[in-house]
N, C-alpha and C positions, 0 to 999 in steps of 0.2 A: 786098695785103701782110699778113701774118699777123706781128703782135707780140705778144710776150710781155714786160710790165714786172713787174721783181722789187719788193713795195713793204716798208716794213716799218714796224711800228707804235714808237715810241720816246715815252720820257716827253718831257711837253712842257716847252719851255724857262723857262716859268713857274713849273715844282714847284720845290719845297721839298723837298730831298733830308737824307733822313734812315738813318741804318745800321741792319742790325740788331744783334741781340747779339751774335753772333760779330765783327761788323765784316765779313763776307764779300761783302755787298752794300750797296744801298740798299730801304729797305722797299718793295715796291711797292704793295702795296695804300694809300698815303700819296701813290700818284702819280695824275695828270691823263696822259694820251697823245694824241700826236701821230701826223701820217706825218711818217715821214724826211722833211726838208727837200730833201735831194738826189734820192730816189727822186720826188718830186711835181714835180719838173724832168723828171726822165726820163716820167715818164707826160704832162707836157703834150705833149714832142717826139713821141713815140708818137701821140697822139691828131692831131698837127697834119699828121705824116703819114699818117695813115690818112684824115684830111682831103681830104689834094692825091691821094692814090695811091690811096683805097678801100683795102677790106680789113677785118682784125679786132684789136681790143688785146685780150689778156685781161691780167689783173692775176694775180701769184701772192705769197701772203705766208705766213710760216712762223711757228704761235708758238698759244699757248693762245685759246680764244672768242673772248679782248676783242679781238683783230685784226680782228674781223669790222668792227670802227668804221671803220675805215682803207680797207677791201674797199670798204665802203658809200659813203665816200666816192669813192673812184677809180669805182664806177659810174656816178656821179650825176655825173661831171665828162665822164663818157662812154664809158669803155671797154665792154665789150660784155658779158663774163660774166670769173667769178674761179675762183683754185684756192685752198681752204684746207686748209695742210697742217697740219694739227692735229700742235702737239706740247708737251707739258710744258715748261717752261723753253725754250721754242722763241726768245725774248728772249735770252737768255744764251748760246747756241750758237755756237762761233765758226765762224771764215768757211768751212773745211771740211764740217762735218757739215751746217752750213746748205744749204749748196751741194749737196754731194749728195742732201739730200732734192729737191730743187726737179729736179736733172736726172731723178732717177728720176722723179720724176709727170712731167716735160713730154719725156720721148726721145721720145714715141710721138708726139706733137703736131704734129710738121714745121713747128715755127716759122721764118719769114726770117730773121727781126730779132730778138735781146732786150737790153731798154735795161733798166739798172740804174743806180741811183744810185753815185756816184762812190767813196763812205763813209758811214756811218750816225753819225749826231748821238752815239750815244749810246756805242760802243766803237771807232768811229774807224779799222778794220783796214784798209779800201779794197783787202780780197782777195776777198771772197764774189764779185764777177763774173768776176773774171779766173781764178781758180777752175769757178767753173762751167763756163766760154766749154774750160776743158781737159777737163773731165769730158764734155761733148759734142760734144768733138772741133772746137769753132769758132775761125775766125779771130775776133781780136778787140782793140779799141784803147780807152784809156782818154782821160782827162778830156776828153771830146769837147765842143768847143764851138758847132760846125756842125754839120747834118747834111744830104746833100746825096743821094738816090735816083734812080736811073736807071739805064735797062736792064740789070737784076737785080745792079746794082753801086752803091756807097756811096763816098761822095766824103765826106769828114769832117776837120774839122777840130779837130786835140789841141791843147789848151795845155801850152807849154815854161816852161821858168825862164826869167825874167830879163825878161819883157815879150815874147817870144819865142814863136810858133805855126809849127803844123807842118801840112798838106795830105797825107791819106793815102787812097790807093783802096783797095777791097775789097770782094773777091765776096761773095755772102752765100747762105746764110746766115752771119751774124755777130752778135757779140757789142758791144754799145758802153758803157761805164761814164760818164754823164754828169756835167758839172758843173754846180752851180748856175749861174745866170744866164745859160743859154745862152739862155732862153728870158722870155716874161711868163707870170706863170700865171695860170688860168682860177679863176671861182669855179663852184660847182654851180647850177645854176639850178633852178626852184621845180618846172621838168618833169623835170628832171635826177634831183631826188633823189626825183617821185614813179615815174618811172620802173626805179629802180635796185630799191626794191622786189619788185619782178619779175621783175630778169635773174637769172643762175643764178649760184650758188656752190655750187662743188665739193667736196663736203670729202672729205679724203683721210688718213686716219690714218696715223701713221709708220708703224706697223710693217705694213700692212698692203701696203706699198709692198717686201716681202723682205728689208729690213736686219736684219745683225743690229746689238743692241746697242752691240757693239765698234765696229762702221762708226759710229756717232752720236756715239761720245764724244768730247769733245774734245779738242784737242791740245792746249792749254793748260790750268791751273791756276792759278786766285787765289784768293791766299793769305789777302793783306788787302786792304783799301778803308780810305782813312781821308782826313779833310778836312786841307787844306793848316791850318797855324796861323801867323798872320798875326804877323807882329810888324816892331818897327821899331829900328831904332838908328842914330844918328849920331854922326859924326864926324869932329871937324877935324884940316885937317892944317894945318901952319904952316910956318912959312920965308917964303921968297922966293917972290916970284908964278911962275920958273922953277923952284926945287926943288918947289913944292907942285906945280905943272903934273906934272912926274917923277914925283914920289910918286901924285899922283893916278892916271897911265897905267898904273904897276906895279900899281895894286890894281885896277883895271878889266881889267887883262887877267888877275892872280893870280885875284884873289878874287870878282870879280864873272863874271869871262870873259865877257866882252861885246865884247872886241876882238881 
């Protein structure tokens, strides 16, 4: 089985997020990075299937050099070789253009399977795979929580609302966007990471892939970035333990809307 997992590098949960002058973002040379938390789910499932079934993971991640952290580690954890698609602000891309760069390096590839993470830590869209999965024309199911292979078909399990799971088959090749916790994950081991050294990474420049410009830009615009400002106020109400009870319900569903 031939998988391809989408990973992507995000600051880690420990930075100190700071703006710049416009207020347009957060600084990033002020940041530490991570892999996506949900994408290092999807690369353990990958890897634990290519365990039981053989086969090959490769890892693909979109975004300037410092990605290359993230590659190294998804090596060293096991997957076999990587693609890097080298792009400027390749962090900031939303889930379209990102998407499309990754279909165009991997159409030619004949992947089975590509597992992506559910959402990324850091802008939260949970479009970039389902996305993709249309751009290369694949069947494809989100927040999987199982996953189940056999005779060239995927038995997988989505989570619903409400405490609530769903059982769904599908030919493959396919697309699956993973949640956290389907799985335990692995650390690198001391041969892992001297061996990752080694394996290949692909680099692959945007433009060299025939987009133009306009295909990369994104659909979205942000305007501002700015931090919540904390504050507090209290307030009593009075009456009767029945009218304050009233008054209480009217301002939690007016003013608070919590009910």
């Amino acid at each position: 089985m031939k998988i391809m997992v989408c990973i992507k590098q995000v600051p880690a949960k420990d930075s100190t997020l700071r703006l710049t002058e416009d207020s347009t973002w957060i600084r990033e040379q002020d940041l530490s990075y991570e892999i996506n938390e949900p994408d290092a789910y999807a690369l353990e499932e990958a890897l634990r299937l290519k365990e039981k079934h053989g086969g090959e993971v490769v890892v693909c991640s979109v975004g300037p050099d410092r990605v290359q952290q993230v590659i190294r580690e998804a090596l060293a954890k096991g997957a076999d070789r990587a693609i890097h698609l080298v792009a400027d602000g390749g962090s900031r891309l939303d889930s379209y253009p990102a998407a499309r760069l990754m279909a165009e390096a991997v159409r030619r590839e004949g992947f089975d399977l590509i597992c992506t993470g559910l959402q990324s830590d850091d802008l939260g869209f949970a479009q970039t795979g389902v996305v993709l999965a249309e751009l290369l024309g694949l069947p494809h199911a989100t927040i999987i929580m199982e996953v189940q292979a056999e005779d060239g078909r995927l038995k997988v399990k989505r989570e619903l609302e409400g405490g609530w799971f769903q059982w769904v088959q599908m030919p493959l090749p396919a697309l699956l966007t993973i949640q956290s916790g389907i799985n335990k994950l692995r650390y690198a081991t001391l041969k892992g990471i001297k061996q990752a050294k080694s394996k290949e990474i692909r680099r692959v420049i945007a433009t060299e892939l025939g987009l133009k410009a306009e295909e990369l830009a994104g659909r979205q615009k942000l305007h501002r970035v700015y931090v919540p400002v904390k504050t507090k106020q209290t307030e009593f109400i009075d009456g009767s333990p029945k009218e304050a009870a009233a008054k209480l319900v009217e301002k939690l569903q007016r003013d608070a809307r919590v009910l």
